[in-house]
C-alpha positions in Angstrom: -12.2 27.1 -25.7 -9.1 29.3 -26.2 -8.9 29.5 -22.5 -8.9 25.7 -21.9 -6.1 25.6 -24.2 -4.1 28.3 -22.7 -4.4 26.4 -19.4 -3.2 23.2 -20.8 0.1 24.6 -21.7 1.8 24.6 -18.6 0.3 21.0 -17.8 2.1 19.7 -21.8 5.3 21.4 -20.6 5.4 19.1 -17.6 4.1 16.2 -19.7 6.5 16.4 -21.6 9.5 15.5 -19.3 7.4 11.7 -19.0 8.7 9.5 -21.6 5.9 6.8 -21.2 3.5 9.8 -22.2 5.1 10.7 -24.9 5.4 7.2 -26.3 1.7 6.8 -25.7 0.8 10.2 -27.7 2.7 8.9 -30.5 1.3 5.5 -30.9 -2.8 6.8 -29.8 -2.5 10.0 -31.8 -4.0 11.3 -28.3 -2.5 14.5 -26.9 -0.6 13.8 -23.6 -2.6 16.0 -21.6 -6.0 14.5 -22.5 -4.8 11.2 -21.7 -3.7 12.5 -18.0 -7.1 14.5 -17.7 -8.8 11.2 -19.1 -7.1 8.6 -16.6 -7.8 11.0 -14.2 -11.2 11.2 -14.7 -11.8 7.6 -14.9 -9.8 7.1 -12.0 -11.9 9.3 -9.9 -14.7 7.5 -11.2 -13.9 4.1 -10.1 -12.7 5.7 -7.0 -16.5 7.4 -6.3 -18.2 4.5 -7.4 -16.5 2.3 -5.6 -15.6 -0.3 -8.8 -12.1 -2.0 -7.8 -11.6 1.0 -5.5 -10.3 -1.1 -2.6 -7.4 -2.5 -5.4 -6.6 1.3 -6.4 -5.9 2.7 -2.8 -4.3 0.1 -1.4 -1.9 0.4 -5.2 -1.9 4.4 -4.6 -1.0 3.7 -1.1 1.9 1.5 -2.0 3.3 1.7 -4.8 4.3 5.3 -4.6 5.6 5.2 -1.0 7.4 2.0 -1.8 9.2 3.4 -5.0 10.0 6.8 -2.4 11.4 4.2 0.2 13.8 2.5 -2.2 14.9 6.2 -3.2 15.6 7.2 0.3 17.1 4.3 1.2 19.9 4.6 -1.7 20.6 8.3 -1.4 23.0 9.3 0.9 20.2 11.9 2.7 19.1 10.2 5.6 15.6 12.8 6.0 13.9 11.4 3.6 14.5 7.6 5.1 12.9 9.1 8.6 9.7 10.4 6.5 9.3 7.0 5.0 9.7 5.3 8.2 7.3 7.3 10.0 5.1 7.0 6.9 5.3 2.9 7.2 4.0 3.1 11.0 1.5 4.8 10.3 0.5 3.0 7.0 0.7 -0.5 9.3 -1.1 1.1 12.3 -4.4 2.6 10.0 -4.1 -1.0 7.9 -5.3 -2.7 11.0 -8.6 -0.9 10.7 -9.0 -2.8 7.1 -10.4 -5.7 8.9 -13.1 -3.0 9.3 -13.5 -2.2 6.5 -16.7 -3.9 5.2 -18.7 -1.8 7.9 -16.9 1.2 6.9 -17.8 1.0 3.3 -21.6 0.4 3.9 -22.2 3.1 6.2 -19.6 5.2 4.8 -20.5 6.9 2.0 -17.4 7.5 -0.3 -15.4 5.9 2.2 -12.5 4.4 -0.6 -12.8 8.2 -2.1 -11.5 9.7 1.7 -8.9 6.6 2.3 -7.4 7.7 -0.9 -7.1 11.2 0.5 -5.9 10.4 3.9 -3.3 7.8 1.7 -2.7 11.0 -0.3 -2.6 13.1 2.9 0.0 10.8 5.0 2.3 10.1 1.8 2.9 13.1 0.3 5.8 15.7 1.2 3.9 18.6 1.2 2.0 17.6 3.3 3.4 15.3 5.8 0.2 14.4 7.5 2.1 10.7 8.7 4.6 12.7 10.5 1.7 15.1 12.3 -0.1 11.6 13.5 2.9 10.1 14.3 4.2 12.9 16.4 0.8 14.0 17.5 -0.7 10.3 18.4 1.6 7.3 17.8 4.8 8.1 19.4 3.2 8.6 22.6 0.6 5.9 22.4 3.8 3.0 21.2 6.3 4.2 24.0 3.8 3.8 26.4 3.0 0.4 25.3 5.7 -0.6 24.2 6.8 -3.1 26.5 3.1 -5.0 26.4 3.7 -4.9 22.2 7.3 -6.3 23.0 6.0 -9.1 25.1 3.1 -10.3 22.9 5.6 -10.2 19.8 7.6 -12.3 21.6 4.6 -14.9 22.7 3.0 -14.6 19.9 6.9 -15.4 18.3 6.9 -18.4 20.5 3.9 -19.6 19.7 4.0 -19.8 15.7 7.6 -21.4 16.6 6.0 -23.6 18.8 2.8 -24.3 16.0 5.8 -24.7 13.0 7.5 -27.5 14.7 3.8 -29.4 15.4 3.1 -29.1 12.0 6.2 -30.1 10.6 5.9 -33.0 13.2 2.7 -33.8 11.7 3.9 -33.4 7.9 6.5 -35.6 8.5 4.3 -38.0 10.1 1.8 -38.2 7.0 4.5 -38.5 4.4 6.3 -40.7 6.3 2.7 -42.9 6.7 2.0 -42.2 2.2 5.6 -43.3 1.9 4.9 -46.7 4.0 1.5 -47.2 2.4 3.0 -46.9 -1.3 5.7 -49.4 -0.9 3.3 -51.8 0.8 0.8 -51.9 -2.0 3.2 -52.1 -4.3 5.0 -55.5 -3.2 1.3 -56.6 -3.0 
């Protein structure tokens, strides 16, 4: 048991620097570090058995990045804004295989357990896994299709412009037709 303790340590020492951790110690009487090692747990729980797991990636896979983003953006070290550019492609790219993602998780097993790590994987700056795809896969694959994606943005533009004005039309036309209805029953 001594061990255990001895490894913990280190792991308070960093706790420590997390205000919202050390408020929560002081009003659970739980030390930090088995709060940590508890969410943790429970979060790789939900995450194994699946319970709200689709909720916690796409959180893990956001929030974090998105926080990183705003950081980039308002320092004056324009690196990190490429990493979380590249990091955005790539998030957008893999979040069109989520309309898959009812077959993935049935004959997946675990399958919200490896999109957390691939999330985990892509995001992080050890790692820089969405820079490796991007170089290694994306670029290539969007410069050479770039001016088909460029044309059906620009139909597909068209169109919702072209859609927007019909149903305003139509709106307009209904309210207009309420409006007429309304005034005619009441001088009835």
């Amino acid at each position: 048991m001594e061990a255990i303790q001895d490894k913990l340590v280190p792991l308070r020492a960093q706790l420590d620097q997390i205000p919202i951790l050390v408020e929560a110690e002081k009003k659970t009487k739980i030390p930090k570090e088995y709060l940590v090692i508890g969410g943790s747990l429970l979060f790789a729980f939900l995450i194994f058995v699946g319970v709200g797991a689709g909720s916690l990636c796409s959180i893990v896979g956001f929030l974090y990045p998105a926080f990183k983003s705003f950081e980039a953006v308002e320092s004056k070290n324009h690196g990190d804004d490429t990493q979380w550019l590249i990091y955005w492609v790539v998030y957008a790219f893999f979040g069109v295989i989520t309309v898959f993602e009812p077959i993935l998780v049935y004959w997946i097993p675990f399958y919200y357990a490896f999109k957390l790590a691939f999330l985990l994987w892509c995001m992080l700056p050890q790692t820089k896994g969405a820079k490796f795809l991007y170089d290694s896969f994306l670029k290539d694959f969007l410069k050479k299709n770039e001016s088909k994606i460029d044309a059906a943005l620009a139909d597909a533009t068209k169109k919702a412009g072209k859609l927007a004005t019909e149903a305003s039309a139509a709106a307009s036309e209904v309210v207009g037709a309420a409006v007429t209805a309304s005034s005619s029953s009441k001088k009835d």
